[in-house]
N, CA, C and O atoms as a MOPAC input file, in Angstrom:
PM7 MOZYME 1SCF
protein

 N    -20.55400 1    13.94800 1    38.80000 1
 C    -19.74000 1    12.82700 1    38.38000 1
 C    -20.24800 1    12.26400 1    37.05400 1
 O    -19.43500 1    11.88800 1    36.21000 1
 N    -21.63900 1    12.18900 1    36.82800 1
 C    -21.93800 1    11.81700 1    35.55500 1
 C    -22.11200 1    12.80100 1    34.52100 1
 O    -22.69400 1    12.38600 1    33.51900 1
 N    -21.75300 1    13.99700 1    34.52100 1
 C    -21.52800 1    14.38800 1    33.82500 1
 C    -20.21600 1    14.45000 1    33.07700 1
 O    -20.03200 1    14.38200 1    31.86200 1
 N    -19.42800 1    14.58000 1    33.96000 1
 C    -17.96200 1    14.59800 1    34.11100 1
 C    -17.51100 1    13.48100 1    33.24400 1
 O    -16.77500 1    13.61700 1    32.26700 1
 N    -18.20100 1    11.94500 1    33.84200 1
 C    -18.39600 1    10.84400 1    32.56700 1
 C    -18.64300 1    10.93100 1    31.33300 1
 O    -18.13100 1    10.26900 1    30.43000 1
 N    -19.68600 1    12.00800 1    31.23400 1
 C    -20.23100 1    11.95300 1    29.64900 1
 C    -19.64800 1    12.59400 1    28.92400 1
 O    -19.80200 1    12.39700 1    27.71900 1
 N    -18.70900 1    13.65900 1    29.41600 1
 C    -17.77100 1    14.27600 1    29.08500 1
 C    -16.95300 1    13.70000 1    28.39500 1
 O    -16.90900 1    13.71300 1    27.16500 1
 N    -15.81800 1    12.82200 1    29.56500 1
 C    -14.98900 1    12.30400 1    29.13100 1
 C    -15.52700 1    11.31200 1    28.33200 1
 O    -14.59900 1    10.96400 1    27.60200 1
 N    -16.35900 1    10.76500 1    28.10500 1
 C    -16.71500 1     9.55200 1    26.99700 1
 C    -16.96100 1    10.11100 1    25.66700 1
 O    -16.63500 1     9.44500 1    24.68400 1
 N    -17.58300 1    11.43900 1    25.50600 1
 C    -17.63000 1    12.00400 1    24.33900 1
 C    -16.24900 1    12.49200 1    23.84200 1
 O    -16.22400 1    12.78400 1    22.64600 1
 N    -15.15300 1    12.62800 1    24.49600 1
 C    -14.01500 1    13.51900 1    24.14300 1
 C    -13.37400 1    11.88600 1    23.38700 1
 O    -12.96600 1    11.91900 1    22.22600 1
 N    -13.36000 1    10.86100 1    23.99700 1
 C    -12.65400 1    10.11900 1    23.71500 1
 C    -13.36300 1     9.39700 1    22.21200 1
 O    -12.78300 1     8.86200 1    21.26700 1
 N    -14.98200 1     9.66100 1    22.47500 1
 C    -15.08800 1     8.49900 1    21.21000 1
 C    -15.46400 1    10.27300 1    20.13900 1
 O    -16.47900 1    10.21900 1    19.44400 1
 N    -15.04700 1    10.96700 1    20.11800 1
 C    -14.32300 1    11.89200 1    18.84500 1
 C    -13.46100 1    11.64800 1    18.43100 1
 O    -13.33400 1    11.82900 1    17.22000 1
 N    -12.17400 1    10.99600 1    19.35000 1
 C    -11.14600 1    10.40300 1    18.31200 1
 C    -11.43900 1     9.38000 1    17.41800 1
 O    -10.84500 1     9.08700 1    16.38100 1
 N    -12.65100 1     8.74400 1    18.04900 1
 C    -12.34700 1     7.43200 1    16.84000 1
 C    -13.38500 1     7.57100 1    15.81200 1
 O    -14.15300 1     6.65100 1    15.52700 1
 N    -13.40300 1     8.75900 1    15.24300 1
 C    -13.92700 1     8.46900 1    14.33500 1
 C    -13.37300 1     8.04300 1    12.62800 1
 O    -12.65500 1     7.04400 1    12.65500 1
 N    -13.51700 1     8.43500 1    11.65800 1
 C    -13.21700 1     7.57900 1    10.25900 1
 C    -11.44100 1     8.01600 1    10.65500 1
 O    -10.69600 1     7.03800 1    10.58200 1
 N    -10.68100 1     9.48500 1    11.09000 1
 C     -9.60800 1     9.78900 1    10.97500 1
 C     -8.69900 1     9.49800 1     9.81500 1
 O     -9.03000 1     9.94300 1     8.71700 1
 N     -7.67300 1     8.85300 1     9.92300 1
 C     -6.65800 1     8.72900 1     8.64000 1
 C     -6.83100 1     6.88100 1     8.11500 1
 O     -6.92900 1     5.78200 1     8.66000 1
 N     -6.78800 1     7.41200 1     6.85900 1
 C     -7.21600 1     6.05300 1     6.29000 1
 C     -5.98400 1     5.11800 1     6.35800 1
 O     -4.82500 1     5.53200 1     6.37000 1
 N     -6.25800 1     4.13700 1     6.39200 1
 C     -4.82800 1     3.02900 1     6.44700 1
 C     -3.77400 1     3.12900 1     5.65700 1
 O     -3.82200 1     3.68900 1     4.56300 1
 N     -2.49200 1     2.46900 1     6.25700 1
 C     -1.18900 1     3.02600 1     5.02000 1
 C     -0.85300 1     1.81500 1     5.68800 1
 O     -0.79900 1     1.30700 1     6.80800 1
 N     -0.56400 1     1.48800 1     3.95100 1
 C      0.40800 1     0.26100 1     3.78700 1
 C      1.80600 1     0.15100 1     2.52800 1
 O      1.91900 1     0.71400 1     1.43900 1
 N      2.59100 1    -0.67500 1     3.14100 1
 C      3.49800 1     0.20700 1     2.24000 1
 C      4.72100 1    -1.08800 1     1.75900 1
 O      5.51600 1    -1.38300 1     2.65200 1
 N      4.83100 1    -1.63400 1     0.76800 1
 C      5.73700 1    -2.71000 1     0.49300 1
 C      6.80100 1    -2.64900 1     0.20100 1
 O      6.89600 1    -1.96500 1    -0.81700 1
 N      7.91400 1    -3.07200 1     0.60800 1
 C      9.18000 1    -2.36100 1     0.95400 1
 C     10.34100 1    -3.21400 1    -0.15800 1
 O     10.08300 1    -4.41600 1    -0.09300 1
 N     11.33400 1    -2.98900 1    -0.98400 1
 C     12.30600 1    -3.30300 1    -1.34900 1
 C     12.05200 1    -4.38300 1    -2.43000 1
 O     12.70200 1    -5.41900 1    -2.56800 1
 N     11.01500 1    -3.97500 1    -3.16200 1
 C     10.19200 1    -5.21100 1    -4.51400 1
 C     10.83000 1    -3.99800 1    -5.38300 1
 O     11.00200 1    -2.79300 1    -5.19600 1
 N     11.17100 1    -5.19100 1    -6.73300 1
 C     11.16900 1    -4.68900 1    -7.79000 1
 C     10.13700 1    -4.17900 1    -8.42900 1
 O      9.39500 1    -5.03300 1    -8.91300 1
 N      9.69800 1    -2.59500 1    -8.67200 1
 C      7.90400 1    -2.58400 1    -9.13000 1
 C      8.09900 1    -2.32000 1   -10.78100 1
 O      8.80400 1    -1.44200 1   -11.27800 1
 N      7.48600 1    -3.07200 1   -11.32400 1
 C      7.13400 1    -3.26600 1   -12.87500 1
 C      5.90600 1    -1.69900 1   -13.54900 1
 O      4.68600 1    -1.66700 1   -13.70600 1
 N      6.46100 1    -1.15400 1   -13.66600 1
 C      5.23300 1    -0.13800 1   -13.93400 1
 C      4.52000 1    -0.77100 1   -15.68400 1
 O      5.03100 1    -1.40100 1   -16.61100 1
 N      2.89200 1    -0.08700 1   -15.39600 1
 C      2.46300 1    -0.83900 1   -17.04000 1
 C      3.18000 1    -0.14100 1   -18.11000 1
 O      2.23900 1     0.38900 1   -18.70100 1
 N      4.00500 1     0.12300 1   -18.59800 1
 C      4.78000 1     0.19900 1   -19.54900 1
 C      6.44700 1    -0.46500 1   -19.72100 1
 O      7.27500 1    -0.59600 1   -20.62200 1
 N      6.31500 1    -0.79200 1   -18.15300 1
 C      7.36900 1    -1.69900 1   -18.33000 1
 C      8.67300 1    -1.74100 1   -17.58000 1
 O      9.53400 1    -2.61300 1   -17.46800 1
 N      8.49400 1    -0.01100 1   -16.90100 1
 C      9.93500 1     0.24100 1   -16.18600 1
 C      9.88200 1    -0.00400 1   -15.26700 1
 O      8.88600 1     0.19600 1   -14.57100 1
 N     10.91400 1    -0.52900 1   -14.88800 1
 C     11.39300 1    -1.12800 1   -13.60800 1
 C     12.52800 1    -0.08400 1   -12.19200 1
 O     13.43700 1     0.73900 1   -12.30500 1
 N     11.83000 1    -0.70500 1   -11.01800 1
 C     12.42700 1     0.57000 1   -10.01600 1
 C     12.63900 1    -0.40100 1    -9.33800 1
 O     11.80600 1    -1.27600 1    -9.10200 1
 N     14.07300 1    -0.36400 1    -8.83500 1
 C     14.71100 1    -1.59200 1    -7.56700 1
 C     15.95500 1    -1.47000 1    -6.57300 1
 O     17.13300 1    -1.57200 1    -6.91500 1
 N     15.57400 1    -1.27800 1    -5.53100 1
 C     14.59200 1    -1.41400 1    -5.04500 1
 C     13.44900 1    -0.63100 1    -4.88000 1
 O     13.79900 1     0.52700 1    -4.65200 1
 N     12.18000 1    -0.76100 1    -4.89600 1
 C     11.20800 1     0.04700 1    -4.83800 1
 C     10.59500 1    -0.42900 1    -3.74000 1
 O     10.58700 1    -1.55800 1    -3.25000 1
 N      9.96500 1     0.80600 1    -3.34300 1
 C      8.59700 1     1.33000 1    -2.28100 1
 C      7.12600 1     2.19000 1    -3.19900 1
 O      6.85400 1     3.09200 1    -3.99200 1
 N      6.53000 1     1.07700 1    -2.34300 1
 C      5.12500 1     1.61300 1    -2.76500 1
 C      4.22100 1     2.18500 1    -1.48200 1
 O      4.02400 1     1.46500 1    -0.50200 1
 N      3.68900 1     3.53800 1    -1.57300 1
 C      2.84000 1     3.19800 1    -0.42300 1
 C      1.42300 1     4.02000 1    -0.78000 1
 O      1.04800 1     5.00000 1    -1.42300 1
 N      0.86300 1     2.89900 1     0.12200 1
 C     -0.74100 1     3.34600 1    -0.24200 1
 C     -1.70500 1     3.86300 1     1.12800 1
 O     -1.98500 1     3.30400 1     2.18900 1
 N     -1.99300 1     4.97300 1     0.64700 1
 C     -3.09800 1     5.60600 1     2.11000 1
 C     -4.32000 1     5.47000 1     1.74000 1
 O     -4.79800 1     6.39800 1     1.08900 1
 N     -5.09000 1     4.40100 1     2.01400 1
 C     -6.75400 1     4.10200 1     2.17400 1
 C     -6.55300 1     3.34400 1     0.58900 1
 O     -5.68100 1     2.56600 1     0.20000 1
 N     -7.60900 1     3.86100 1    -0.03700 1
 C     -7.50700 1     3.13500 1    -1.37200 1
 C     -6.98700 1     3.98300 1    -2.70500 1
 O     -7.58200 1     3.93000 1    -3.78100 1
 N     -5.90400 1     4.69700 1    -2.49500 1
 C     -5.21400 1     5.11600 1    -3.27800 1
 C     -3.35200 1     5.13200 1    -3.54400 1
 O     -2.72400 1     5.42100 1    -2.52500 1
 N     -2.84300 1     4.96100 1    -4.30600 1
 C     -1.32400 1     4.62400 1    -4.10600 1
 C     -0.81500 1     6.09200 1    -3.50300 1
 O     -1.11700 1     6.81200 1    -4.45500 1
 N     -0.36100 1     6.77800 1    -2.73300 1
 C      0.19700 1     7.76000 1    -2.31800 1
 C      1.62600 1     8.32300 1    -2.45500 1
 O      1.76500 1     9.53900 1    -2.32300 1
 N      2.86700 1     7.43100 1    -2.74500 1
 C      4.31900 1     7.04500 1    -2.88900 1
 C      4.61100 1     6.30600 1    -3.78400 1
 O      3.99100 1     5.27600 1    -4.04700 1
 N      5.52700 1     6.69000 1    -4.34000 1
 C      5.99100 1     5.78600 1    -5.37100 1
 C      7.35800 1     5.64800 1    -5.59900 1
 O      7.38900 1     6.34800 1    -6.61100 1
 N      8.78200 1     5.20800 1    -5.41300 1
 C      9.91300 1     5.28900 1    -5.83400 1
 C     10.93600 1     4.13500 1    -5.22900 1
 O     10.90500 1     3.03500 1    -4.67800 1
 N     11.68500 1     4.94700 1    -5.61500 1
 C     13.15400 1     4.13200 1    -5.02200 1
 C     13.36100 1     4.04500 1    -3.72400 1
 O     13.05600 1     5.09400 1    -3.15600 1
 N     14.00100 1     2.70400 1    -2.59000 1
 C     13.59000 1     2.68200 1    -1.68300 1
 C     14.64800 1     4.03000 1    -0.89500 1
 O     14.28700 1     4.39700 1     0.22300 1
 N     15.62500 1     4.55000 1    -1.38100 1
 C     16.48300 1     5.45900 1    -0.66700 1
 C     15.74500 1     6.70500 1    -0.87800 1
 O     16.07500 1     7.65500 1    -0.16700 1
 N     14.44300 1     6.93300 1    -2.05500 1
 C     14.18300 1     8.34100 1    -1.79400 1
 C     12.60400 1     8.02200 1    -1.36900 1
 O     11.87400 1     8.96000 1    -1.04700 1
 N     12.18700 1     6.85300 1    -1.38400 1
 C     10.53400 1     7.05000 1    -0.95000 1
 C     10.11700 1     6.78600 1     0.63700 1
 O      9.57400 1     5.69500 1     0.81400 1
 N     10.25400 1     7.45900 1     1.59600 1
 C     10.05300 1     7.60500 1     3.48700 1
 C      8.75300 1     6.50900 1     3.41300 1
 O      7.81700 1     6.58100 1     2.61600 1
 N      8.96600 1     5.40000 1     4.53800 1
 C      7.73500 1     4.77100 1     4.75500 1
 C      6.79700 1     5.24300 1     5.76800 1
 O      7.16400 1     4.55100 1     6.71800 1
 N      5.73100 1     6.03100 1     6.25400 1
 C      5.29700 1     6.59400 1     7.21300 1
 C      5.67500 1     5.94500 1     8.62900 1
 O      6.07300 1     4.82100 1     8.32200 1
 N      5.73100 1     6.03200 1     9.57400 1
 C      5.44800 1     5.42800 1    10.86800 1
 C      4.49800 1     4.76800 1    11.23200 1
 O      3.84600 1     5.64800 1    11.79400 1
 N      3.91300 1     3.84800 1    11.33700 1
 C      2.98800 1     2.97400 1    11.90000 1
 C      2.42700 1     2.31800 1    10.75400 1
 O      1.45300 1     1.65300 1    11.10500 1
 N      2.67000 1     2.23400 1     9.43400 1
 C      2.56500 1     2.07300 1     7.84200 1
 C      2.41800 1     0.39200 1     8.30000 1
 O      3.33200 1     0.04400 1     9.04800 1
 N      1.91500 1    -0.15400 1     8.13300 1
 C      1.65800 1    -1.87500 1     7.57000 1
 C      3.05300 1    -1.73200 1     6.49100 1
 O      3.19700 1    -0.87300 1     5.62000 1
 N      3.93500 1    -2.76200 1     6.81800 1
 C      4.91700 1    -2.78100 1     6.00700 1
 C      4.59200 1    -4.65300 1     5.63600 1
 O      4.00900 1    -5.49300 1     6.32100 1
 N      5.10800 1    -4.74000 1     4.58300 1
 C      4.93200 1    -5.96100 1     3.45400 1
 C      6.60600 1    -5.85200 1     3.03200 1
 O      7.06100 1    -5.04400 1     2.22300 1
 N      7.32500 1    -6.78800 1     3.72900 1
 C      8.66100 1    -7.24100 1     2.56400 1
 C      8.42600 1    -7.60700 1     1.59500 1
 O      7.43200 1    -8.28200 1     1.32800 1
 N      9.66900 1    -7.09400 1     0.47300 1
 C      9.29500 1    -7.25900 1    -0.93800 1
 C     10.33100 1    -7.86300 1    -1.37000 1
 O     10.36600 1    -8.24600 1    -2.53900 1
 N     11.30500 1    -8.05300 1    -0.56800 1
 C     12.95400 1    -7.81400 1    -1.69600 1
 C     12.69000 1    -9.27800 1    -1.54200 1
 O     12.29900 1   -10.04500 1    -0.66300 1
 N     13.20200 1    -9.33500 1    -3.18300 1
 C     13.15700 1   -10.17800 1    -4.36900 1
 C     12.27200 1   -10.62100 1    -4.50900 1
 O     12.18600 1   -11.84800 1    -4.46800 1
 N     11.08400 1    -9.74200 1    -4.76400 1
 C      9.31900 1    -9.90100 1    -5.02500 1
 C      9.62900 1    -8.88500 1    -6.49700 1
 O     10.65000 1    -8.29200 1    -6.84400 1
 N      8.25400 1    -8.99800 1    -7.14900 1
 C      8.13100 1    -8.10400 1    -7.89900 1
 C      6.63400 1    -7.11200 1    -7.70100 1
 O      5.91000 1    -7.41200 1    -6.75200 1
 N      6.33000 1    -6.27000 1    -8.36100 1
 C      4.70500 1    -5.60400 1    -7.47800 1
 C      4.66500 1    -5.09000 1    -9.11800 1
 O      5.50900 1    -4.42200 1    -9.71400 1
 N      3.18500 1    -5.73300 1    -9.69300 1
 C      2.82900 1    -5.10400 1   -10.95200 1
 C      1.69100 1    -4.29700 1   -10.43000 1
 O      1.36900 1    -4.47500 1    -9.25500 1
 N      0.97700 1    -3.34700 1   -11.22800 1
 C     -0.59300 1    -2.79400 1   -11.31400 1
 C     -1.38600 1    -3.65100 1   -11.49500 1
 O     -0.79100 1    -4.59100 1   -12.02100 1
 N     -2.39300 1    -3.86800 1   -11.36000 1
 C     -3.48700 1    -4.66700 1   -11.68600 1
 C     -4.70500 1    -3.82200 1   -12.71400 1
 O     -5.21100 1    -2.71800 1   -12.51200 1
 N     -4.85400 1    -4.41900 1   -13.42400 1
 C     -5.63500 1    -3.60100 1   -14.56700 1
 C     -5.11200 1    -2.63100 1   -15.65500 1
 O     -3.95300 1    -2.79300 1   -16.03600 1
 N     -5.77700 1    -1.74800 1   -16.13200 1
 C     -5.50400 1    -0.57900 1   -16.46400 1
 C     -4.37600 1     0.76500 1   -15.46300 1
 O     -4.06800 1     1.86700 1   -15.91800 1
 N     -4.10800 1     0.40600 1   -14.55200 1
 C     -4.11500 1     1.00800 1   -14.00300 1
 C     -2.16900 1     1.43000 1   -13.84800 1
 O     -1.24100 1     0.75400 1   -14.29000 1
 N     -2.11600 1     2.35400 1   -13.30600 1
 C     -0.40500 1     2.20500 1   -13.16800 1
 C     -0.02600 1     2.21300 1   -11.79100 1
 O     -0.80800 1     2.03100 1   -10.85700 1
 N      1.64100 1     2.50700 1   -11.66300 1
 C      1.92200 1     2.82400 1   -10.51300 1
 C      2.94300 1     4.32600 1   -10.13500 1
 O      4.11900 1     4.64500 1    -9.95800 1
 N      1.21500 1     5.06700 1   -10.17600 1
 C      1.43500 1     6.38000 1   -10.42200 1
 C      0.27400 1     6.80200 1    -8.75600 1
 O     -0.77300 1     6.26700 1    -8.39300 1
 N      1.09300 1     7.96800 1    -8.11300 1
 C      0.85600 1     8.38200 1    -7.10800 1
 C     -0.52000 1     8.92800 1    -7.69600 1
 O     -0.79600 1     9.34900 1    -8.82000 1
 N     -1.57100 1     8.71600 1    -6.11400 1
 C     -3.14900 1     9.02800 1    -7.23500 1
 C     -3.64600 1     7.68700 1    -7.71200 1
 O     -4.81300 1     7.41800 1    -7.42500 1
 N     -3.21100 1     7.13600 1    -8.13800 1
 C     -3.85600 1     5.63100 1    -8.41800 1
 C     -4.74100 1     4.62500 1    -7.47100 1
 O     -4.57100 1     4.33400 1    -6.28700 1
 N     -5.84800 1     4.15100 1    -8.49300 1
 C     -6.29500 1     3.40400 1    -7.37800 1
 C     -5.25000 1     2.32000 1    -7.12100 1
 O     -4.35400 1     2.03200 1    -7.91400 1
 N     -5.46900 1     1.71200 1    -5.85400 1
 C     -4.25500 1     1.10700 1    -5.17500 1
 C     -4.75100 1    -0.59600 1    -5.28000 1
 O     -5.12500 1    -1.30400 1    -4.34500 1
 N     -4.61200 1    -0.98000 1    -6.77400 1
 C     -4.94700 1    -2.41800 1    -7.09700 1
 C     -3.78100 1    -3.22800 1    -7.68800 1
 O     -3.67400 1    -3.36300 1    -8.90600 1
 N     -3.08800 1    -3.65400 1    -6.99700 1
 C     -1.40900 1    -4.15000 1    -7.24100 1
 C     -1.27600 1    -5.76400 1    -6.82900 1
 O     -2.05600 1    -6.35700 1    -6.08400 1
 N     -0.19700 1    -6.28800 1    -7.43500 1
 C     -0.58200 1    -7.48900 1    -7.60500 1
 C      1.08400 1    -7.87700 1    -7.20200 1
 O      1.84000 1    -7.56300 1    -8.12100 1
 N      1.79300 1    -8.50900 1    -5.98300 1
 C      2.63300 1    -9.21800 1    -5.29800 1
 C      3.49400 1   -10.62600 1    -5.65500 1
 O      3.50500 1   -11.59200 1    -4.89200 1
 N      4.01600 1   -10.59300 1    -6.59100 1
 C      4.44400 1   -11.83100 1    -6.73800 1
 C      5.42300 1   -12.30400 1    -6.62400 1
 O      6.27200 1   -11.48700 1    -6.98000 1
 N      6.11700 1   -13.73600 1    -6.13600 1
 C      7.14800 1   -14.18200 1    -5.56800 1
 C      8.22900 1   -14.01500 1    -6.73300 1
 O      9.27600 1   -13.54100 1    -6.29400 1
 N      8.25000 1   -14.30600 1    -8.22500 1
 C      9.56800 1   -14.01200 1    -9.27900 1
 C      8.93300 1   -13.42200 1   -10.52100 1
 O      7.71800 1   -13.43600 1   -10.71500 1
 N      9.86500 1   -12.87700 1   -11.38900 1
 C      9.27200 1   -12.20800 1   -12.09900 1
 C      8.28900 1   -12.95800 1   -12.81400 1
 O      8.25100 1   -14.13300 1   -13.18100 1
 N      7.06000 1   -11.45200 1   -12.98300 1
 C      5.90800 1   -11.93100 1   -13.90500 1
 C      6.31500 1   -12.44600 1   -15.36400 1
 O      5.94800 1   -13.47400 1   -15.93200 1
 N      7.06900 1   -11.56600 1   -15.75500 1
 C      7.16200 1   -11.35500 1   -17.53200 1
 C      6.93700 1   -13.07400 1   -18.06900 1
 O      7.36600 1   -13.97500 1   -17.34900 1
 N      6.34700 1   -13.33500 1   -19.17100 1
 C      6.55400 1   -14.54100 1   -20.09800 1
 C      6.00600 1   -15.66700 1   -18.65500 1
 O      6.39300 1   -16.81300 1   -18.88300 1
 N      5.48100 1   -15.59200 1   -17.74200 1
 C      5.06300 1   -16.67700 1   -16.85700 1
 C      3.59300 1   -16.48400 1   -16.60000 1
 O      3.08300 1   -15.41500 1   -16.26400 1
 N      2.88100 1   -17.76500 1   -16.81500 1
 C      1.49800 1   -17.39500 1   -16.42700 1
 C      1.53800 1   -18.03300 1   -14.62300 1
 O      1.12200 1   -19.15500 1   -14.33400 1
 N      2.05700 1   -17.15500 1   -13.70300 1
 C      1.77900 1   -17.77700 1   -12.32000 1
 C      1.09900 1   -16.73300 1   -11.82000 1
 O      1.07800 1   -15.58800 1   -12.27100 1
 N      0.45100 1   -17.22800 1   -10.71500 1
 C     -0.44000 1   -16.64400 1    -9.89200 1
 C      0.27400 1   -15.62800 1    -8.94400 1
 O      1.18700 1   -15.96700 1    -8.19100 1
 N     -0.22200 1   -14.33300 1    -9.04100 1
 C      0.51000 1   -13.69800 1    -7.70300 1
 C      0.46800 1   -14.15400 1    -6.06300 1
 O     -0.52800 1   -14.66900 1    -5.55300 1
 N      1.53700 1   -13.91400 1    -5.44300 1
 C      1.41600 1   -14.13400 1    -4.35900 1
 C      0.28200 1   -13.23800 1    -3.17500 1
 O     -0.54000 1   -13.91000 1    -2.55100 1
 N      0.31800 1   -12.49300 1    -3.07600 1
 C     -0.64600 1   -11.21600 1    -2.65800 1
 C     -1.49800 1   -11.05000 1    -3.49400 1
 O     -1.48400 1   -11.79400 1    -4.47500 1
 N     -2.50000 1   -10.03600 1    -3.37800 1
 C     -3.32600 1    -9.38200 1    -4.10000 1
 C     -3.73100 1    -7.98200 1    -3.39500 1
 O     -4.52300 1    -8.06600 1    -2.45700 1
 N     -3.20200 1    -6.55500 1    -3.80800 1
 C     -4.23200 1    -5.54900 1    -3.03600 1
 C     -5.12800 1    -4.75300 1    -3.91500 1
 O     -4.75100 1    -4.17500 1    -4.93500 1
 N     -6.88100 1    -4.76500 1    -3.24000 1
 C     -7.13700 1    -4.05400 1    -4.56400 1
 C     -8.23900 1    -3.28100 1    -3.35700 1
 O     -8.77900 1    -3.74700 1    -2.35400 1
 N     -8.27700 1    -1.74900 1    -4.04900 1
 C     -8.49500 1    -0.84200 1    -3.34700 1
 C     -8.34100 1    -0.38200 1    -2.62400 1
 O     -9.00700 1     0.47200 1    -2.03800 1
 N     -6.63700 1    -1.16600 1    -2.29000 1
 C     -6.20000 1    -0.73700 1    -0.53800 1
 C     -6.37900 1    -1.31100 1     0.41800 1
 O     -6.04500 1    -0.91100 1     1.53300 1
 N     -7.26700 1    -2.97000 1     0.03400 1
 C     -7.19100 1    -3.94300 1     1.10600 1
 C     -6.68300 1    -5.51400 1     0.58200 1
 O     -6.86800 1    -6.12700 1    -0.47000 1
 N     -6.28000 1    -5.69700 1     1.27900 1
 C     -5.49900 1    -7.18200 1     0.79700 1
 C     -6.23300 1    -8.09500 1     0.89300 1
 O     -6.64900 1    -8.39400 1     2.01200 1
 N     -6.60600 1    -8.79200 1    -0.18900 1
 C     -8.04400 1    -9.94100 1    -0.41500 1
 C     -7.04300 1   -11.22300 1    -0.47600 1
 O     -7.57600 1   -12.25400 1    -0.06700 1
 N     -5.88700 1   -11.33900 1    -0.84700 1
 C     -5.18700 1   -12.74800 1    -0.73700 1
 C     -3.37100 1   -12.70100 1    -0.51800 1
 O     -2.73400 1   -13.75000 1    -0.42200 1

């Protein structure tokens, strides 16, 4: 019987190990790429700390079990240097109306794939 236990306790804590990194994915925001173009509605989605998806919301699939973030009538810039190019680190910045010509604070913040505000 105790073996049989140790068995089953080892089979089960193999699943949990690091497995698939988190996906999160913000749904129906206008996304501002750093040069300027605009995709709307757009989907972004990010697996662990990298952007993974990038497009229009009719051609970009949100995974299943994905952390979803409503967007529509949000906007989602890059944060930094950085773009919003699949491969990217996943440091994006959530805000309630457009950024352009406004110094306001974003609403969200994700940087590296975890949401700090």
């Amino acid at each position: 019987m105790k073996t049989a236990s140790l068995a089953l306790l080892s089979a089960l804590l193999s699943g949990c190990g690091a497995g698939e990194p988190d996906v999160k994915a913000i749904v129906g925001a206008t996304l501002v790429t750093a040069s300027g173009q605009r995709i709307s509605p757009g989907v972004v989605v990010v697996k662990g700390t990298r952007i993974w998806r990038v497009g229009t919301q009719a051609d970009t699939p949100v995974p299943a079990g994905a952390e979803k973030v409503e967007g529509y009538g949000k906007f989602v810039t890059p944060e930094g240097d950085e773009d919003l190019t699949p491969g990217a680190e996943a440091n994006l910045r959530l805000f309630a109306a457009d950024p352009r010509g406004a110094d306001r604070p974003p609403e969200r913040v994700l940087r590296e794939g975890a949401w700090i505000r």
